[in-house]
N, C-alpha and C positions, 0 to 999 in steps of 0.2 A: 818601114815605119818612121824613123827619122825624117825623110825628106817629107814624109807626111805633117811630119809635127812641123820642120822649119818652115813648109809652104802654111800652115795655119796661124805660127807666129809670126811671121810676114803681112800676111794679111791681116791679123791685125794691131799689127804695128800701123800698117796704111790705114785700115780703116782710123783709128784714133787721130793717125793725121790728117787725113780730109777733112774727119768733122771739126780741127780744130784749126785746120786754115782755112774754111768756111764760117765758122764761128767769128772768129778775128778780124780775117781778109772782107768778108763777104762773097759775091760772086765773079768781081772782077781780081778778085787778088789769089783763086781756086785757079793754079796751074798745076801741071806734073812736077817743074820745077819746082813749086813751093811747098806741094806733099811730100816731098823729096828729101828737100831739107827738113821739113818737120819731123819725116819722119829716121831719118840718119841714114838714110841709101841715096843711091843712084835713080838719076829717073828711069835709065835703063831698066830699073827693075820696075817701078810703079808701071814701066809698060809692060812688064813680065803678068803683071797681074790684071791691070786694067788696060783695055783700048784704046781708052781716050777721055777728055773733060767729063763727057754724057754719065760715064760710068761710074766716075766718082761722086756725081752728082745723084746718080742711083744707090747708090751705096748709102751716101749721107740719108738720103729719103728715109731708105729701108729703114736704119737706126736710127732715127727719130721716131717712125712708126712704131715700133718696137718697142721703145722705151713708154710711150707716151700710153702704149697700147695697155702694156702690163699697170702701170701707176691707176687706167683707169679701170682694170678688168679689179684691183685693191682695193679702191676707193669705191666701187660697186659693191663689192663683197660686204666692204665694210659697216654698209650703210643698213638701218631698219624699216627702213619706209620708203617707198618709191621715187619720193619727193625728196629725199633724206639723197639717195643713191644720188639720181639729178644734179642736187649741187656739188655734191662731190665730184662727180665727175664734171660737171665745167670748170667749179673751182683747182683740180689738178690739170687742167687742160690751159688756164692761166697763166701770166709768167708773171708772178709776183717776186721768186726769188732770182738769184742771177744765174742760177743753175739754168733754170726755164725759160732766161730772157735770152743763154745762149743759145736753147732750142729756137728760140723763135726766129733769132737771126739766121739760124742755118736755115729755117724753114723759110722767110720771105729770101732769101739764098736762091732758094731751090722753084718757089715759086716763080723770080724772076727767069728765070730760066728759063723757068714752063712755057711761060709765055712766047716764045719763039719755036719750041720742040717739043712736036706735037706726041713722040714719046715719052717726054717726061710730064706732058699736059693731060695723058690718060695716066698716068702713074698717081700723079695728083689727086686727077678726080678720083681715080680708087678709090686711093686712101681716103680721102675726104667724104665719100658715099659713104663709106664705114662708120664713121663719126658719126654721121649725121643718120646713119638707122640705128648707131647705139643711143644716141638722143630720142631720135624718135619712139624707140622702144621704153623709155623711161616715163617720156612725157603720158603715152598712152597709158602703161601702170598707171602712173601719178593719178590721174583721169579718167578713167575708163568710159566717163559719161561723154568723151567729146566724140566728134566724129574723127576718122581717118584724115580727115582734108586738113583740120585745125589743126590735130598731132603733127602733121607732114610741116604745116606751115612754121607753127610755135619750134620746131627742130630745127629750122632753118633760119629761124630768128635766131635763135640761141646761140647758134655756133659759128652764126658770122658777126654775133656781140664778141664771142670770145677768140673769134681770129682775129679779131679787130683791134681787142686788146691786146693780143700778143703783135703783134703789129707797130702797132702804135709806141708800147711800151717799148720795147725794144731798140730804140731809137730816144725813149724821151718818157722816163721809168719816173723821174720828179711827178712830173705831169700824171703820172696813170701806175703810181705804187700800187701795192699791197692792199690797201683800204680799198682805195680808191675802184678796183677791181671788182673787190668782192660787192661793195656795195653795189655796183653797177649790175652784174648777177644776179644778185637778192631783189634789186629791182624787177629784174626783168622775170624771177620767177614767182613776184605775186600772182600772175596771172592767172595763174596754176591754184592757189589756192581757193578751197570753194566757198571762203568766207571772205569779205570785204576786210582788209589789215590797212589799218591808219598808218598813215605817213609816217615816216620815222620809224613805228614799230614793228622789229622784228615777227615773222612769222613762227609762230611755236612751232608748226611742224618741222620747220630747215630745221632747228633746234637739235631735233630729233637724235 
């Protein structure tokens, strides 16, 4: 039972330091060696655990999926109205604070990656398919009068608004804060609402 538990502490010792020399580093500064030190071992060990760059980059995926999965399975629950649910979930899916703007660096991290390996490029889209049927299943509640095709498409607007913000922020958080975010969201979900809402004014329903 011991070597059980020290192999579990180990791992995640490493995991915490991948994602925080990914967070920091980015994707060209994510070596053995720098998990390494992060993490206060040998890289002899980080290879005890992982094979190689691919895995810690798996690793980092998995728990950001994780974390971002549970915040929006909360912010689901928490909501009263389908429409209510929706913004919640894009709005935690946002990086308005720094906590989130670290997620997102590890995430365009992980994205740059993808872009060359085509195993971390299906790991991606997974996850990203998941997102984007948890939207799309909100959008249709929200609606139920649209068709499938509009659900499919407004789901896919939505959540390349908010990878976009996280993206973007991430890099240059002045430019695309907190406000700046949500308003951009609140835009993009009047469309959704089945009364016409004058500029400027809040939808009573997000309210919700």
């Amino acid at each position: 039972m011991a070597r059980r538990r020290d192999l579990a502490d180990q791992q995640r010792r490493l995991s915490a330091a991948t994602w925080s020399v990914l967070a920091e580093r980015g994707l060209p500064g994510l070596t053995l060696r720098a998990v390494a030190e992060a993490a206060g071992c040998t890289t002899g060990m980080v290879l005890h655990t992982f094979a190689d760059k691919r895995a810690l980059l798996v690793l980092a995926r998995e728990l950001l999926h994780g974390r971002t999965g549970q915040r929006a399975d909360a912010a689901q629950a928490g909501a009263d109205t389908p429409l209510a649910a929706l913004r919640a979930v894009l709005l935690q899916a946002a990086s308005p604070t720094e906590e989130k703007r670290e997620e997102a660096r590890v995430w365009v991290g992980f994205l740059a990656a993808a872009l060359a390996d085509p195993v971390l490029a299906d790991l991606h889209r997974g996850y990203n398919r998941r997102f984007v049927d948890r939207v799309r299943g909100l959008v249709a509640a929200a609606r139920p009068d649209w068709r499938p095709a509009d659900c499919a498409a407004t789901a896919t607007s939505l959540v390349a608004l908010v990878e976009g913000l996280n993206a973007l922020a991430a890099v240059d958080p002045d430019t695309y804060p907190d406000e700046a975010q949500r308003l951009a969201i609140d835009a993009a979900l009047t469309q959704l609402s089945p009364r016409p809402v004058a500029a400027g004014q809040p939808d009573p329903r997000l309210a919700r």
